[in-house]
PLY file of the C-alpha trace (Angstrom):
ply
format ascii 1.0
element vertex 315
property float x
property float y
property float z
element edge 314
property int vertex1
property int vertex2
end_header
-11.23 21.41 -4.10
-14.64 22.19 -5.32
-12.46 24.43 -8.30
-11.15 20.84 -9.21
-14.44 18.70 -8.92
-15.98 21.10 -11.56
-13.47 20.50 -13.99
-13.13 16.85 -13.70
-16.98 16.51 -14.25
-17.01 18.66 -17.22
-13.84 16.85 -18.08
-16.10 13.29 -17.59
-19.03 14.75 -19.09
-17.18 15.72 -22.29
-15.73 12.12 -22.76
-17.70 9.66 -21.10
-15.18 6.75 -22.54
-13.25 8.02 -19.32
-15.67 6.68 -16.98
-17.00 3.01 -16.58
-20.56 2.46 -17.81
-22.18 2.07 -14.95
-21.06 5.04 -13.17
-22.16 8.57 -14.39
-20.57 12.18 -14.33
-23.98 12.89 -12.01
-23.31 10.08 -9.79
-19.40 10.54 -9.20
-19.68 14.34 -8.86
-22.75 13.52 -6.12
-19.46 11.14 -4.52
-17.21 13.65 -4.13
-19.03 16.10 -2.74
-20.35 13.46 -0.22
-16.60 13.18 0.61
-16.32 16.72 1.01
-18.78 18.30 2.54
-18.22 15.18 5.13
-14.72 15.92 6.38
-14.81 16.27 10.29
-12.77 16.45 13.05
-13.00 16.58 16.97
-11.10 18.65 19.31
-11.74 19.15 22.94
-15.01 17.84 22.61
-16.11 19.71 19.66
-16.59 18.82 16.80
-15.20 21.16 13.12
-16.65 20.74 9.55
-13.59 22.12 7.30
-15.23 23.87 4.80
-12.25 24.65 2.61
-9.29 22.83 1.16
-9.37 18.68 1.58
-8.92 16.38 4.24
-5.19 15.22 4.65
-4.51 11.94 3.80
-7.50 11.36 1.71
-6.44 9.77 -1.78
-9.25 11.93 -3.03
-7.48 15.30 -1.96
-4.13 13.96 -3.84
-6.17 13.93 -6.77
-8.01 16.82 -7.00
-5.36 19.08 -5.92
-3.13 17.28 -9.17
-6.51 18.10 -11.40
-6.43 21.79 -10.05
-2.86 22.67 -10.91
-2.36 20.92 -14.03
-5.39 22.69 -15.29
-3.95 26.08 -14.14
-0.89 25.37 -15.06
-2.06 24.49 -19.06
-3.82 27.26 -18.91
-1.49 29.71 -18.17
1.01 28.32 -21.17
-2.29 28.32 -23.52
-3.45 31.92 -22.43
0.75 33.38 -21.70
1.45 35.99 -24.49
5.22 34.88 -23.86
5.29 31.08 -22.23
8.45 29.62 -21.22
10.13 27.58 -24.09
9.24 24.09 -22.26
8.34 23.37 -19.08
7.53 20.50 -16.90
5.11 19.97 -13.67
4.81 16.90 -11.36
1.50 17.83 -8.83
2.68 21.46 -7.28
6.06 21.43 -8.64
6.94 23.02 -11.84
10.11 23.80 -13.90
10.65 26.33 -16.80
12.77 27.34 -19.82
13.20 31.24 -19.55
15.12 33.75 -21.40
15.78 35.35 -17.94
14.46 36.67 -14.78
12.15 39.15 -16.14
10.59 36.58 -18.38
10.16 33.90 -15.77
8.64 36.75 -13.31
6.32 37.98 -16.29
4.85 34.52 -16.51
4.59 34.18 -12.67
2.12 37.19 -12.17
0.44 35.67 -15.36
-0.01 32.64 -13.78
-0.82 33.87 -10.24
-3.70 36.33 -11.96
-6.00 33.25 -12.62
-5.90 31.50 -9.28
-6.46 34.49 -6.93
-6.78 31.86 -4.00
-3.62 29.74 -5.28
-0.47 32.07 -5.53
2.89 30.12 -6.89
6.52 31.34 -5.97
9.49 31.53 -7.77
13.04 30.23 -7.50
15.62 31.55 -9.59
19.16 29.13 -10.22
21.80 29.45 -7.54
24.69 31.41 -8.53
26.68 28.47 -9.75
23.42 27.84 -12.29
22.57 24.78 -10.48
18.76 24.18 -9.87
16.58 21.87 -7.79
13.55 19.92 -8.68
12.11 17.42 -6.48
14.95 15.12 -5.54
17.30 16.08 -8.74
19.80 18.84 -8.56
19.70 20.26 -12.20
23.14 21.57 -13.18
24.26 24.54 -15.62
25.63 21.53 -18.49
21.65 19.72 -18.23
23.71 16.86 -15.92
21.64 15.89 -12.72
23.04 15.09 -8.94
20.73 14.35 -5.83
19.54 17.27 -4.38
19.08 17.13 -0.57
17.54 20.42 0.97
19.48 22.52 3.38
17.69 21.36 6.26
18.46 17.55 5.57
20.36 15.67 8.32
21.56 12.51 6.87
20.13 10.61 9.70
18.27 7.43 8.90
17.99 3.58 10.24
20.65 3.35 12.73
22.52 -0.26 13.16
22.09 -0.35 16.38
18.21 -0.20 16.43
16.08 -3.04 17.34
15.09 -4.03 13.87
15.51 -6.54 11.18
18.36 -6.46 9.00
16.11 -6.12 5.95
15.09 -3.23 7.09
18.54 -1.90 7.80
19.94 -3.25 4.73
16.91 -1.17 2.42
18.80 2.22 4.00
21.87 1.11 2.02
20.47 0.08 -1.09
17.52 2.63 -1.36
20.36 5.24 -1.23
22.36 3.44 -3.53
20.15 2.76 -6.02
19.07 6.53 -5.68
22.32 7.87 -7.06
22.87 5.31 -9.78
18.65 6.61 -11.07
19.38 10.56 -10.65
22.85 11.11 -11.25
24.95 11.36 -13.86
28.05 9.68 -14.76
30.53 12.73 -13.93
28.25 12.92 -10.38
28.40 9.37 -9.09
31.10 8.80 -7.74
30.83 11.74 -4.93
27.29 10.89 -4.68
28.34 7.34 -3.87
31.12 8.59 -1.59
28.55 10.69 0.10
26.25 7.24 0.76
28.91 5.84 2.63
29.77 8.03 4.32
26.08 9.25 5.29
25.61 4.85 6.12
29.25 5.28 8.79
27.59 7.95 10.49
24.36 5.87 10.74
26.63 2.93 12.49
26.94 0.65 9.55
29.84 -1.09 9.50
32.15 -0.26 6.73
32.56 -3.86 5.12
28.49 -4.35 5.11
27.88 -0.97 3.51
30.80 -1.60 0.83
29.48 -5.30 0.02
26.02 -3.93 -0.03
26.94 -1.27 -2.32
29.07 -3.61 -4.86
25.88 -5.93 -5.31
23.94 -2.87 -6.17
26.61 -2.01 -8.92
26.40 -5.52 -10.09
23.07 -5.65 -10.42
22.69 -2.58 -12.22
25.65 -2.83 -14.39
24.86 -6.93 -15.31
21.27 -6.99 -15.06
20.46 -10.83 -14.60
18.40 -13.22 -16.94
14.80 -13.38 -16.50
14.78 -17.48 -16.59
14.65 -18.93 -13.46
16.93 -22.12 -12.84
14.71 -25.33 -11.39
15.94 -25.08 -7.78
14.97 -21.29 -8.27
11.35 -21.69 -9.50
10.93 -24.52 -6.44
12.55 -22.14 -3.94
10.32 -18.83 -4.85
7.22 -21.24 -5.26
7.67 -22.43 -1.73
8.05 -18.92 -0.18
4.57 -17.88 -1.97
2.82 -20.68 -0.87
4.12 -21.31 2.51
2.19 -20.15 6.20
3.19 -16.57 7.09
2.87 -14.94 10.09
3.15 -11.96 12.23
5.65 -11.58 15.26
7.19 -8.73 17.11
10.79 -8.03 16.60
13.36 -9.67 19.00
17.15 -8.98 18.21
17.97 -12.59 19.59
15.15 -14.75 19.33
14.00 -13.86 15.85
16.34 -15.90 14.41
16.55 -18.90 16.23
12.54 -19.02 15.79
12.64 -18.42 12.19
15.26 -21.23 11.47
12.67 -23.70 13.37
9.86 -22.47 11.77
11.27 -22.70 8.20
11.36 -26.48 8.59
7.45 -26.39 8.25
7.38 -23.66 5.50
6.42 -21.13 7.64
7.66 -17.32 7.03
8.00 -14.73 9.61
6.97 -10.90 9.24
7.73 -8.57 11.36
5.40 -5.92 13.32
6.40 -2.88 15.81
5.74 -4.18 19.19
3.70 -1.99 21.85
5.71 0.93 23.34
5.31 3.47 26.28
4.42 6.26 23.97
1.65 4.39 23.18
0.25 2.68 25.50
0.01 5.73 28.00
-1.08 8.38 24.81
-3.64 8.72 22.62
-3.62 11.41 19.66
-8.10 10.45 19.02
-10.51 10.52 21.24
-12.99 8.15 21.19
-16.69 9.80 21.10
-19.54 7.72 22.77
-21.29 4.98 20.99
-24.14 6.83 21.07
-22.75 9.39 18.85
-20.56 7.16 16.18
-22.17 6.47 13.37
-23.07 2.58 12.40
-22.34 1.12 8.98
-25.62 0.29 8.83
-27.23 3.87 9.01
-24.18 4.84 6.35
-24.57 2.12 3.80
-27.89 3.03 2.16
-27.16 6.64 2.00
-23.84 5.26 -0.21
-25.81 3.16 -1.87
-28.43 5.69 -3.05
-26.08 7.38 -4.91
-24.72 4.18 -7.42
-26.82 3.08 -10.27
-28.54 -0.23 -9.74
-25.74 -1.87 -12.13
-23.09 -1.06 -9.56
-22.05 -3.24 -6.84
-20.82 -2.35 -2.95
-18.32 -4.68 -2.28
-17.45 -4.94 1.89
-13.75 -3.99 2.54
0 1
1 2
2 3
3 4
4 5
5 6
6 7
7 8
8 9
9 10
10 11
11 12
12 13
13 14
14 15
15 16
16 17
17 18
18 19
19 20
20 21
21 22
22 23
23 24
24 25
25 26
26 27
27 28
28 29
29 30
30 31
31 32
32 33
33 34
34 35
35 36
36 37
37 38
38 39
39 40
40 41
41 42
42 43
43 44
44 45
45 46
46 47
47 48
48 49
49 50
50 51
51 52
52 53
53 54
54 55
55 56
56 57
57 58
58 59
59 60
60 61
61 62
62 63
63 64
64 65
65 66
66 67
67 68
68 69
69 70
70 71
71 72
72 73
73 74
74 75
75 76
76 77
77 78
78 79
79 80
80 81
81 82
82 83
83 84
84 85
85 86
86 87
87 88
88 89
89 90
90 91
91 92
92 93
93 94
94 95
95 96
96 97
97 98
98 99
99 100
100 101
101 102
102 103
103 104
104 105
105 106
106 107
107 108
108 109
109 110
110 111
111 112
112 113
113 114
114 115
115 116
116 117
117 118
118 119
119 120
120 121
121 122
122 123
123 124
124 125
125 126
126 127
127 128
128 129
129 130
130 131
131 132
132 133
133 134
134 135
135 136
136 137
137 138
138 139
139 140
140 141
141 142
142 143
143 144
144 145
145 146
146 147
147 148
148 149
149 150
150 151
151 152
152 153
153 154
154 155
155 156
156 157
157 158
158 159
159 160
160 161
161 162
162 163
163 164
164 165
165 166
166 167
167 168
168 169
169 170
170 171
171 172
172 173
173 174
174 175
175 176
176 177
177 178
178 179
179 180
180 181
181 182
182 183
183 184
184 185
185 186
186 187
187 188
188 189
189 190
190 191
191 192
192 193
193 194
194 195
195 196
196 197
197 198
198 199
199 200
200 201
201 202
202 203
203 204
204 205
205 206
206 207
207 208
208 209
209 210
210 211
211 212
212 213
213 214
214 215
215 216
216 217
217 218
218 219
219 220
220 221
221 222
222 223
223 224
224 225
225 226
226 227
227 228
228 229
229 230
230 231
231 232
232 233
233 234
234 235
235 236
236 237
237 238
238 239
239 240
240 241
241 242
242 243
243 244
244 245
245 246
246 247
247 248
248 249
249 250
250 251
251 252
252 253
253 254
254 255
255 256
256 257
257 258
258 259
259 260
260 261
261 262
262 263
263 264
264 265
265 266
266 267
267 268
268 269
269 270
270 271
271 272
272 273
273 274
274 275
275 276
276 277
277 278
278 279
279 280
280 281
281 282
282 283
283 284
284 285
285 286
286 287
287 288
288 289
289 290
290 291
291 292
292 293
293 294
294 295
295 296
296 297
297 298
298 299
299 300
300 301
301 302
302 303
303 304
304 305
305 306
306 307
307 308
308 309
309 310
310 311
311 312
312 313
313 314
């Protein structure tokens, strides 16, 4: 992480066009190491600084780590005696052109020699040539398929669940619209074959999933116009400027209360209701009072560090 700060300050410092004008290379490098050197966590009453690496689930980590191996990554191809013919990286994924094994191996140790603390593996093409990358399935002719990894299950939303249909309905057409984005044409139809069939063994009943499925193929094959009919515009500007509020999930008294409250222009979302697992656990402890931290004794440190253009705005 620190590896990555360096280079995106010298990367700020070099072009300061990349930066707003009221916050300096000095200043955002003095914000990230704040965030760093600032990662704790509590165990068993004690307390850990982790002094390598980034938190998980900080934005902040996401960022530097994508810094850190796209600038490995360029360098290796600018530095590589022999670099692949093209090649291709999305944050710690990366796929080559290589005249063969020994070639792709050759610029593997070359690119593992100038991260000694970062080693990347290799995958060679299954025997059929097919190879995977990210959700694709790249095939021997360049035509893609979805790739699912050996250790996927198929098992999603089931019907049967306490939730709202929405949310059972986005299984169907997130999977749907998934094949008709990654595959191509000589691949769809088992993909498509293989969403139904995944959506059966979920409990969807077979006439929902194939209607579903037909309105995705409409709408992808005969996108619709833009303009908005009259009774259209009225109907969406009601929705975004109606009352909405927040209830739990009830499989038979959602809708009767939504049709009532609809009559005032009043939308329902839903939330998870309280459950066993947690109500009687807890995965945090909560230190003393005495101990937490206050914004108060937090905010001027923060504040010390901005220039006296910049402005703290309260989340």
């Amino acid at each position: 992480m620190r590896a990555a700060r360096d280079i995106a300050i010298n990367k700020f410092t070099s072009d300061a066009q990349l930066l707003p004008r009221n916050i300096s290379p000095r200043t955002l490098e003095t914000l990230i190491n704040f965030c760093l050197d600032n990662s704790y966590l509590e165990y068993n009453g004690t307390f850990y600084s982790q002094n390598t690496g980034g938190p998980m689930g900080s934005p902040l980590t996401v960022e530097l780590a994508e810094i850190r191996t796209a600038y490995i990554e360029d360098l290796a191809l600018t530095t590589s005696k022999d670099p692949p013919n093209s090649y291709r990286h999305f944050v710690d994924d990366g796929i080559g052109d290589f005249r063969d094994r020994t070639h792709a191996e050759s610029f593997l140790a070359h690119l593992n020699s100038l991260t000694p603390d970062l080693q990347y593996t290799l995958e060679h093409p299954a025997e059929d040539g097919s190879l995977p990358f990210l959700d694709v399935l790249i095939h021997p002719d360049k035509s893609t398929s979805v790739y699912r990894k050996p250790t996927h299950t198929n098992l999603y939303q089931k019907y049967s669940s306490t939730t709202n249909s929405a949310t059972k309905n986005a299984v169907i057409r997130s999977l749907t619209r998934r094949a008709y984005n990654l595959c191509s044409p000589q691949h769809l139809a088992k993909e498509l074959n293989q969403v139904y069939s995944i959506c059966l063994a979920n409990g969807f009943p077979p006439h929902h999933t194939s209607k579903i499925m037909a309105e995705i193929k409409q709408k992808i094959k005969l996108p619709s116009n833009s303009t908005q009919t009259y009774q259209q515009f009225n109907k969406q500007l009601r929705r975004d400027s109606s009352l909405r509020i927040t209830l739990p999930y009830h499989p038979t008294l959602i809708k009767p209360i939504r049709k009532t409250l609809r009559r005032y222009d009043v939308n329902i979302t839903h939330t998870s209701s309280p459950n066993l697992r947690s109500l009687l656990t807890s995965t945090k402890s909560t230190p003393p009072s005495s101990q937490t931290p206050t914004s108060s004794t937090r905010f001027p440190a923060l504040t010390a560090m901005l220039p006296t253009s910049a402005k703290l705005k309260d989340p």
